[in-house]
C-alpha positions as CSV (number, residue, x, y, z in Angstrom):
1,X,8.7,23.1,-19.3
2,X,8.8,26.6,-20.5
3,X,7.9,30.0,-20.7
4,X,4.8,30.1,-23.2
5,X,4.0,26.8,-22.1
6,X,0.0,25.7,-21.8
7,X,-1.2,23.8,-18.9
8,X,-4.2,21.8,-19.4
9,X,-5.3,24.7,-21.9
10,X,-5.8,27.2,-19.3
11,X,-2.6,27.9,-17.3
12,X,0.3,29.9,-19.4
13,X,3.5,29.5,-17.6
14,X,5.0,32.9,-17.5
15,X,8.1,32.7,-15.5
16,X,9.4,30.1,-13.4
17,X,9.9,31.1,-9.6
18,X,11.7,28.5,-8.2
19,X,13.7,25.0,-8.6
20,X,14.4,22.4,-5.9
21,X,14.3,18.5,-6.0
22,X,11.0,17.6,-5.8
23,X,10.1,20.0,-8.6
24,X,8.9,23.6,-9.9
25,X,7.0,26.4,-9.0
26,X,5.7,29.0,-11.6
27,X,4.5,32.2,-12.1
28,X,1.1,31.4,-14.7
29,X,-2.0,33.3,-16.0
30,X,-5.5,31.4,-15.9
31,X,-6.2,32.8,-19.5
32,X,-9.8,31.6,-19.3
33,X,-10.3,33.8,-16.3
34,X,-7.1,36.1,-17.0
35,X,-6.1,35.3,-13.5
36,X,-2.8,35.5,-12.5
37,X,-1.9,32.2,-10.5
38,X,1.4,30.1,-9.3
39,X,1.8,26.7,-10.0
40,X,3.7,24.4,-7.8
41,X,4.6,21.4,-10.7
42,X,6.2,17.7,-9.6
43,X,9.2,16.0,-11.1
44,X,7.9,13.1,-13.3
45,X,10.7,10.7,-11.1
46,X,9.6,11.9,-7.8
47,X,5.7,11.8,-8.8
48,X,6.9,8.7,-9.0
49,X,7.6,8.1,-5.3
50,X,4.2,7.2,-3.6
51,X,5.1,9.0,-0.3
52,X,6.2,12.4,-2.1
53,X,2.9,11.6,-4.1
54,X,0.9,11.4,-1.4
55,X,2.4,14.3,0.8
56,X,1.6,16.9,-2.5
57,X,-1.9,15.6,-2.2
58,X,-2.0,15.7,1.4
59,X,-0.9,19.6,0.8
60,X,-3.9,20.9,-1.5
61,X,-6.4,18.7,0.9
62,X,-4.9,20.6,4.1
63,X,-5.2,23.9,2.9
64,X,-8.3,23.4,0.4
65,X,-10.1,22.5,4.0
66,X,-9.0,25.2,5.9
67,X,-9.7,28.4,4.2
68,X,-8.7,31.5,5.9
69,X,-7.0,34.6,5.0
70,X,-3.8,33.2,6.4
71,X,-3.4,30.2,4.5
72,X,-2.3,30.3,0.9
73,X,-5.3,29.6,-1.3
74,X,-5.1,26.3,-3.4
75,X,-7.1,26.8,-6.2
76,X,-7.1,23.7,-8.5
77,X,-5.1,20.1,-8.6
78,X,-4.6,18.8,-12.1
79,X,-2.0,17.1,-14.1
80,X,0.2,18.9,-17.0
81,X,0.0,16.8,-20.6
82,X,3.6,14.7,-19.5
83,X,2.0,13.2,-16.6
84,X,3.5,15.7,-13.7
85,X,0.8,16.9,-11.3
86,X,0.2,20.4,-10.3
87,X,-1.6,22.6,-7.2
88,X,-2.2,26.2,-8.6
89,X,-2.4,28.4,-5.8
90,X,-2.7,32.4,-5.3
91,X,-0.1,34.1,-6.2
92,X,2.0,35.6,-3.3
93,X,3.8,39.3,-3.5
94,X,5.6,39.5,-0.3
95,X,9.1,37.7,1.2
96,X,9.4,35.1,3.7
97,X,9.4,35.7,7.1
98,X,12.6,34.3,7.2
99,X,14.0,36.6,4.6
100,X,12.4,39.1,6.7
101,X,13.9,38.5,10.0
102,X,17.6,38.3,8.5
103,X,16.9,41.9,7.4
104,X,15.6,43.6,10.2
105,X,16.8,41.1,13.0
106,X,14.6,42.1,15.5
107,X,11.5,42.5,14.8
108,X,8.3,45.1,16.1
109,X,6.6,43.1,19.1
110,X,3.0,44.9,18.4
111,X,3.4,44.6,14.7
112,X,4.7,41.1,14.9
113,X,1.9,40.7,17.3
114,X,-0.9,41.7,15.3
115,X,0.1,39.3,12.1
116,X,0.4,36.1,14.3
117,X,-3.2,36.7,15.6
118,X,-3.9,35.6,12.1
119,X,-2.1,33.1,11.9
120,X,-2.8,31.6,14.7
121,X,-6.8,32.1,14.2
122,X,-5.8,30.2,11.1
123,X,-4.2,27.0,12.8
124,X,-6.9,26.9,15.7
125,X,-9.4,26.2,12.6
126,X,-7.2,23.2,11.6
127,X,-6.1,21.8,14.6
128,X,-10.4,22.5,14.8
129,X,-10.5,19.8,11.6
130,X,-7.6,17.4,13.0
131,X,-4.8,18.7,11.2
132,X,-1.3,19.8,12.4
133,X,0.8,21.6,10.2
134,X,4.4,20.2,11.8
135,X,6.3,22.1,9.9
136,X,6.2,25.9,10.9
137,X,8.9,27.7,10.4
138,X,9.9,31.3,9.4
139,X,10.5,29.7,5.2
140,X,6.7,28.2,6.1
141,X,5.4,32.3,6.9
142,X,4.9,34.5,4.1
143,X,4.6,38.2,5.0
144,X,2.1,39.0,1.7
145,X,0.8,42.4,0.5
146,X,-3.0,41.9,-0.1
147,X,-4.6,44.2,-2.7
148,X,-5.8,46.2,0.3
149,X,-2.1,47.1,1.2
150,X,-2.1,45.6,4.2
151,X,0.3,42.8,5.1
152,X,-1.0,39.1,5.9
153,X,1.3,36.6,7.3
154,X,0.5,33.1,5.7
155,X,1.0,29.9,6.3
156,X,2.3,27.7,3.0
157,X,3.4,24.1,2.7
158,X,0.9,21.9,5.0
159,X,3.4,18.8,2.5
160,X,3.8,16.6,5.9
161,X,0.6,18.0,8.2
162,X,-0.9,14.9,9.8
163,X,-4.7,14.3,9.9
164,X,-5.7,13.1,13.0
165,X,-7.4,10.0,13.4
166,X,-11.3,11.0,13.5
167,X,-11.0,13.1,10.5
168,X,-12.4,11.2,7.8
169,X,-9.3,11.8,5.6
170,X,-6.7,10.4,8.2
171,X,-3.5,9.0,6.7
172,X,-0.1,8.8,8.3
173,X,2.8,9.7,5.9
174,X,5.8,8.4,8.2
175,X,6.3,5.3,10.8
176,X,6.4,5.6,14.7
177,X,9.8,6.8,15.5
178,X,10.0,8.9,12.6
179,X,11.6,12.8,12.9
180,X,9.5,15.3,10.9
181,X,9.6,18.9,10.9
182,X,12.6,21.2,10.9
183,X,15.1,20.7,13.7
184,X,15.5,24.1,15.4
185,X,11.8,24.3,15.3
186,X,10.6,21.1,17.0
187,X,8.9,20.4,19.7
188,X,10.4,18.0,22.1
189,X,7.8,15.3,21.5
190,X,8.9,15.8,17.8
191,X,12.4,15.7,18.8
192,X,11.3,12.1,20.3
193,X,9.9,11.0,17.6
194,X,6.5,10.1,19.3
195,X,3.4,9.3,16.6
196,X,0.9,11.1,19.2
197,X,1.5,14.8,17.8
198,X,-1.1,17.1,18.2
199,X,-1.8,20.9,17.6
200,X,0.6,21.5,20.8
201,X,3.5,20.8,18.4
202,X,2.7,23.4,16.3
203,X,2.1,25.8,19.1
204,X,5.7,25.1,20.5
205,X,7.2,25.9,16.9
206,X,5.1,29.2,16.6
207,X,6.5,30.1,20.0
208,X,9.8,29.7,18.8
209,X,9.6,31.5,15.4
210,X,8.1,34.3,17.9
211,X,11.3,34.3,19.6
212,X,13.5,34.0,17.2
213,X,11.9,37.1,15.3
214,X,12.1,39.0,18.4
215,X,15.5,38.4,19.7
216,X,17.8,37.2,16.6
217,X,18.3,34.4,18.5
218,X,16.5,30.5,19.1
219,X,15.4,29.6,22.1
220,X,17.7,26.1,21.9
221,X,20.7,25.9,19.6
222,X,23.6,23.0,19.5
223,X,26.4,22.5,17.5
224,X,24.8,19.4,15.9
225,X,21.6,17.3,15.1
226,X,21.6,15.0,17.8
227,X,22.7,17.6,20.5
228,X,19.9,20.0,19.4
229,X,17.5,17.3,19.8
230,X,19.0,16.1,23.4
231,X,18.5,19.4,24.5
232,X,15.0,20.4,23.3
233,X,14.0,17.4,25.0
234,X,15.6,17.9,28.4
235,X,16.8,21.1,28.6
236,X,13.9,24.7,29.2
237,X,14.6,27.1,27.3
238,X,15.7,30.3,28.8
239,X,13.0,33.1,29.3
240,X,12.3,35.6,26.0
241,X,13.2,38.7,28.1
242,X,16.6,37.7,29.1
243,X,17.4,37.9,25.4
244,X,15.4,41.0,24.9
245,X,14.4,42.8,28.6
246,X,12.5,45.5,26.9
247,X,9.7,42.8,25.5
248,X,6.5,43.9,26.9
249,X,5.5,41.3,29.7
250,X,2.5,40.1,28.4
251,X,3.6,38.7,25.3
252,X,7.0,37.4,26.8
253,X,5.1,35.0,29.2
254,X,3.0,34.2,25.9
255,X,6.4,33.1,23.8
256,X,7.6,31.3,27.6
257,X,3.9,29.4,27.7
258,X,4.8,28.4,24.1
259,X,7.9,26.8,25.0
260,X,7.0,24.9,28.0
261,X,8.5,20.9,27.4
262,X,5.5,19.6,28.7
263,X,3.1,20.0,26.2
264,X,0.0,20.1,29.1
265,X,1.1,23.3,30.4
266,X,1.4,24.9,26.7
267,X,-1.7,27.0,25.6
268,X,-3.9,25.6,22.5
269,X,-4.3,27.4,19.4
270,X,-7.6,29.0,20.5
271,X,-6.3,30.5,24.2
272,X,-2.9,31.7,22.4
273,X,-5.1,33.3,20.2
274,X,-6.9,35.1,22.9
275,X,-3.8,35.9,24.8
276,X,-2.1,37.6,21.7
277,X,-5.2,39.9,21.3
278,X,-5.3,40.6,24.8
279,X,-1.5,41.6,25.1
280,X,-1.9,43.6,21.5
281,X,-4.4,46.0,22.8
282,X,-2.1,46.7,25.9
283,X,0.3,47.2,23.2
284,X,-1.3,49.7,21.2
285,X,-0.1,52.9,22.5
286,X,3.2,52.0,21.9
287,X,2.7,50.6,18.2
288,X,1.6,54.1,17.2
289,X,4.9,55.6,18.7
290,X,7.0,53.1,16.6
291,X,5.3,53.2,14.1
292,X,6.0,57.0,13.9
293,X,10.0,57.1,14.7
294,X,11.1,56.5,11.0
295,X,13.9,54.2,12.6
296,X,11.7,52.0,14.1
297,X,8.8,49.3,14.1
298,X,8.9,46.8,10.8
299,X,9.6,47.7,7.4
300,X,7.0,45.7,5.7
301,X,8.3,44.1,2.4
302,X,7.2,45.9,-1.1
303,X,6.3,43.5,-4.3
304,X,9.7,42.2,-5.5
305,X,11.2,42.2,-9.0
306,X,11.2,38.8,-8.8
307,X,8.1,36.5,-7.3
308,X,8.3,34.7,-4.1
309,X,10.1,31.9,-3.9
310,X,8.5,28.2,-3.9
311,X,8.6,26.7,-0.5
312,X,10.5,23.3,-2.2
313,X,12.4,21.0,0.1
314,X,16.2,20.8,-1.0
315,X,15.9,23.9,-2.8
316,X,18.8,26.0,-2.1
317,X,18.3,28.9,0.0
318,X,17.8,31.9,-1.9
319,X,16.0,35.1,-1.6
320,X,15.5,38.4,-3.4
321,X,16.1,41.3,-1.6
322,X,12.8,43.6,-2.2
323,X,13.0,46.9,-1.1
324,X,11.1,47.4,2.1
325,X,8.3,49.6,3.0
326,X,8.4,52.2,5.3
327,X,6.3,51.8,8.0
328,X,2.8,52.1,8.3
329,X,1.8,55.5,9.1
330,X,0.8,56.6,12.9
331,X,-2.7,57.5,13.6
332,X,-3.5,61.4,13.0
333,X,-0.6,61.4,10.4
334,X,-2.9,62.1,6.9
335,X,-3.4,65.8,9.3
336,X,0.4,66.6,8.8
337,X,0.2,68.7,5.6
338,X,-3.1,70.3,7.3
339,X,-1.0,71.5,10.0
340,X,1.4,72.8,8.0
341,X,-0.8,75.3,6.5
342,X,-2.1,76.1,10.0
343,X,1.5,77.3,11.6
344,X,2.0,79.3,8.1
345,X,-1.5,80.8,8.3
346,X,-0.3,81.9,12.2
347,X,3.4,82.8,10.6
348,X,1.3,85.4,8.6
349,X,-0.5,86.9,10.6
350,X,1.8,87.6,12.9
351,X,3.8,89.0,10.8
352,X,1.4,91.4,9.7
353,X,0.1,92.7,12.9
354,X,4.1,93.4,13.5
355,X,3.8,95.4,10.1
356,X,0.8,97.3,11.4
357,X,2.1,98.2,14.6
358,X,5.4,99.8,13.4
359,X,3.7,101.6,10.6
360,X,1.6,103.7,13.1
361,X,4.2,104.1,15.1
362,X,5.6,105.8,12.1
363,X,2.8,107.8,11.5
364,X,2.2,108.9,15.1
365,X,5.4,110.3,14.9
């Protein structure tokens, strides 16, 4: 396919985003709506493949069900004229969280704080519906500009989420004893390869993609596969604030609750949610002061040159590097210029009772 190209005589592909092995993603216009959309487009060979089939459907189900402003919207599910299906889903102008951590390292805790409430808002609605995600990860959170301005972290590529069995659309994608998900990132029962996940899974990985983008570190590295596995199932991970002691205590025994190996004593969706409201209204006062020290808090990501990236497994690493925002403006901030005028309106008149007084001085004399 090409630039130029018509889709189903709607959908004018305008630039392609993103290549990997499983297919194509594409910046399009809906020209009977003059929408501008992305279109995620299959390999003919691996359309081919009933389990990659199956997991592309499984994707616009997943996030067709659960609509929230942190899940990418899938608009429509079609087939191009060679036979290759499609999703079309909003268009994203943002970076990956992942693109965004290597930049900044360490990230704002209030900021980061206030975009996972979102997100995880998002995933208590699915795990709501019986289905877990698996597969969260900083590549899977994309840090989007709304047409609002403000930022919304969302969650992309539900490919291998699970429907629980109850949901009326329950299918299983992979055998018992079957890894899925992305190693630094799994939960120990992952890591085990046990067919009983649940939305405890996905809370573990959210609690290390909070410590990762608050420390520049993971909670359990090894220097291979099967050693990284061992050790996220037998091994607890050290407490967030002895990688970064100035965490605010709240939300470090959040990210440890996250991380506990036995998945009972981890919080669901909805409490974490709770929790991460609670400990961002604590952390308000000192948002605002980050937020105003130009070296500090999050630089949010402007719209790139080039679109975001396609979330394609295989794909090769690569990211644009958008220049970032400064951040958002402390309260009270729009009265600078205000102010300004103020101290020069006082300047002035100072000044000129100064003049007064030496000028009948002058004339006393």
């Amino acid at each position: 396919m090409n630039p130029g190209d018509l889709i189903q005589s709607r959908y004018r592909l305008v630039r392609m985003l993103g290549s990997g092995a499983s297919g194509t993603v594409w910046a399009a216009k809906n020209e009977l709506i003059d929408r501008e959309v992305a279109l995620k487009i299959l390999h003919p060979d691996v359309a081919a493949d009933a389990v990659s089939l199956q997991r592309f459907f499984n994707e616009a189900k997943a996030s067709g069900r659960v609509r929230s402003p942190s899940i990418v919207e899938i608009i429509d599910l079609g087939q191009a004229e060679d036979g290759s299906p499609f999703l079309v889903f909003e268009l994203l102008h943002g970076e990956g969280l992942d693109a965004w951590i290597a930049r900044e390292r360490m990230l704002d805790p209030a900021m980061l704080t206030e975009l996972f409430v979102g997100v995880v808002r998002a995933l208590d609605s699915a795990h709501q519906q019986g289905i877990i995600h698996r597969d969260l990860k900083p590549a899977n959170l994309y840090a989007h500009r709304a047409a609002t301005g403000e930022p919304v972290l969302k969650i992309l590529d539900f490919g291998i989420s699970k429907m629980l069995e109850g949901n009326p659309e329950h299918l299983t994608l992979t055998r018992t004893g079957t890894v899925v998900g992305s190693p630094a990132y799994m939960s120990p029962e992952q890591a085990a390869g046990r067919d009983d996940i649940d939305g405890r899974a996905d809370v573990w990985s959210l609690g290390v993609v909070m410590h990762e983008a608050l420390t520049a570190t993971l909670p359990h590295e090894a220097p291979n596969y099967n050693a990284l596995m061992v050790r996220i199932m037998t091994r607890d991970a050290d407490p967030v604030a002895s990688r970064r002691p100035d965490l605010p205590p709240a939300l470090a025994s959040i990210i440890d609750d996250c991380l506990r190996r036995d998945r009972d004593r981890r919080p669901t969706a909805g409490v974490l949610a709770a929790r991460l409201e609670a400990a961002l209204h604590d952390m308000q006062p000192m948002r605002y002061a980050s937020q105003a020290n130009p070296h500090g808090g999050m630089r949010l990501p402007s719209v790139p040159q080039s679109m975001p990236r396609p979330n394609l497994p295989s794909a090769p690493a690569s990211h644009a590097s958008p220049s970032p925002m400064a951040p958002l403006a402390a309260p009270g901030s729009a009265s600078n210029g205000r102010g300004v005028l103020l101290l020069a309106a006082g300047v002035g008149v100072a000044l000129g009772m100064i003049a007064l007084f030496v000028l009948s001085r002058f004339l006393l004399h």
